[in-house]
C-alpha positions in Angstrom: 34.1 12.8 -27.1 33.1 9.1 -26.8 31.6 10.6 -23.1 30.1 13.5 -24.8 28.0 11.5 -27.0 27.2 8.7 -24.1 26.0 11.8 -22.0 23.3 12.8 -24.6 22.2 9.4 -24.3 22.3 9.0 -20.7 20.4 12.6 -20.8 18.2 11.5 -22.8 17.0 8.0 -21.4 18.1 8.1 -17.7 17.8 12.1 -16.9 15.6 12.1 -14.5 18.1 10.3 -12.4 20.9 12.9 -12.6 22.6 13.3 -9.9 24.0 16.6 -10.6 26.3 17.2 -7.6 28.5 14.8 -9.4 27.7 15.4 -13.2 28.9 19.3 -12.6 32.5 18.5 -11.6 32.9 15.7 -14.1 31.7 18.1 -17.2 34.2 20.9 -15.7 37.1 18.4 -15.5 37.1 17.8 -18.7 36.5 21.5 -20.5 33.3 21.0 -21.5 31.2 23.2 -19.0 32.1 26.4 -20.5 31.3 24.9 -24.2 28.0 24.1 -23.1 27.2 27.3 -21.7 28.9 29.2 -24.6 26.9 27.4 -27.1 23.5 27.2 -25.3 23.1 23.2 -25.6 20.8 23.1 -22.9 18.5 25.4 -25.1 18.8 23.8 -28.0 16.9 20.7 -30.1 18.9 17.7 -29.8 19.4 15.0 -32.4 21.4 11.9 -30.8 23.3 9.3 -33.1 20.5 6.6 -32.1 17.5 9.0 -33.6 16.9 8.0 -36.8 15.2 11.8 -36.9 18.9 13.3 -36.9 19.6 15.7 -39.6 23.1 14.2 -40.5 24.6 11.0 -40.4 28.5 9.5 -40.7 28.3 6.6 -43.2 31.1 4.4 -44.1 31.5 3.0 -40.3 29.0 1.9 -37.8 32.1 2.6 -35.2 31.7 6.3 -35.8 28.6 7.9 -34.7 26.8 11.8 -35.2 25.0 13.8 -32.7 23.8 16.9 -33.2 22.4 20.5 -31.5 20.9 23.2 -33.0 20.9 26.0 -30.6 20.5 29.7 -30.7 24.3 30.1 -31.0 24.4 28.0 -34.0 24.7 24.2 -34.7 27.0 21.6 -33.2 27.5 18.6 -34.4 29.8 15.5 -32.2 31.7 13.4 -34.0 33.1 9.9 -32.7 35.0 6.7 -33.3 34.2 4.3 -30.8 36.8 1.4 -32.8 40.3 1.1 -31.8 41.1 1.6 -35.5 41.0 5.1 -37.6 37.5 5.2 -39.9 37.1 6.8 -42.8 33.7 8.2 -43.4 30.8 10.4 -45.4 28.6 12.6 -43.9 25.3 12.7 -45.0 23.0 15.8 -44.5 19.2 16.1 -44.6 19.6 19.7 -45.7 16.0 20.9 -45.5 16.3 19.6 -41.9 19.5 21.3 -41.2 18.9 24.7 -42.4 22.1 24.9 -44.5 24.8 22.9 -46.8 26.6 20.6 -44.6 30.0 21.7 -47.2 29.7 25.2 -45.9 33.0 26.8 -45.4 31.9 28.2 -42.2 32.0 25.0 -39.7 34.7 25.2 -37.1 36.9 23.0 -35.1 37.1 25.4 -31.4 39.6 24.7 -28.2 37.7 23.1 -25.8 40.2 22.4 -22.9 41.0 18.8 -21.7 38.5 17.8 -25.0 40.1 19.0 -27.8 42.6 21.6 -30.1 41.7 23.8 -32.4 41.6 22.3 -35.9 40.5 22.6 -39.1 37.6 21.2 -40.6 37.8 19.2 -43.5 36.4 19.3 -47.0 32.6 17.3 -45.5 32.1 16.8 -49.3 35.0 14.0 -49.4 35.7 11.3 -47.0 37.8 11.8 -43.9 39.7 10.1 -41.4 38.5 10.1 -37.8 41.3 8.8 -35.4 40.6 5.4 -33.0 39.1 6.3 -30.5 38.7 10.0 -31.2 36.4 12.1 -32.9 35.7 15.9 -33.4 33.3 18.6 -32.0 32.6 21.2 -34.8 30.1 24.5 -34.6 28.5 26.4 -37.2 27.0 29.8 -37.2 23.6 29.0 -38.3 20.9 27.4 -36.6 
């Protein structure tokens, strides 16, 4: 996940240099091709966990960071510890921004092969443990 969020930076800052014939295999190597295309990220708007315009941020660690897409699947939000210890953190929401409570019931933790299981969300209205090292991809219907 840790690659996931460096990709949206190094899209975002260096993506005119892409050299695509190797990006490709590396994204399908590690599951992540078919999310992309499931989810529409490439059509979406994307918030990245340097933009201080980004709907939601993780506070409590300044290890874990939040990037986010809203697409016209729904929103995804990337979730990552970059310390070699567990963090506990909030999430904060600009809610106008996002179009929706961030404690809706509907987020959901997908399979995304060689990325991660299928999980459960938790409760975004407490704190929560992201593992070292780790971190979670979650989708919501709305956009």
């Amino acid at each position: 996940l840790r690659q996931l969020l460096d990709w949206g930076l190094f899209l975002q800052k260096d993506g005119d240099r892409v050299n695509w014939t190797e990006v490709i295999p590396f994204l399908k190597g590690i599951g992540l091709w078919k999310f992309f295309d499931a989810t529409k990220l490439n059509e979406g708007e994307f918030w990245g966990w340097w933009d201080d315009t980004n709907p939601i941020t993780a506070t409590g660690s300044a290890e874990v960071k939040a990037s986010l897409w809203k697409t016209p699947t729904g929103t995804v939000l990337v979730l990552a510890n970059f310390a070699n210890a567990a963090q506990k953190v909030s999430l904060v929401a600009d809610h106008a921004k996002l179009g929706f409570p961030l404690v809706d019931t509907a987020w959901t933790q997908p399979e995304i092969p060689a990325a991660q299981k299928t999980g459960t969300v938790p409760n975004l209205a407490q704190p929560f443990e992201i593992p070292a090292g780790g971190g979670f991809i979650w989708v919501h219907p709305k956009n």
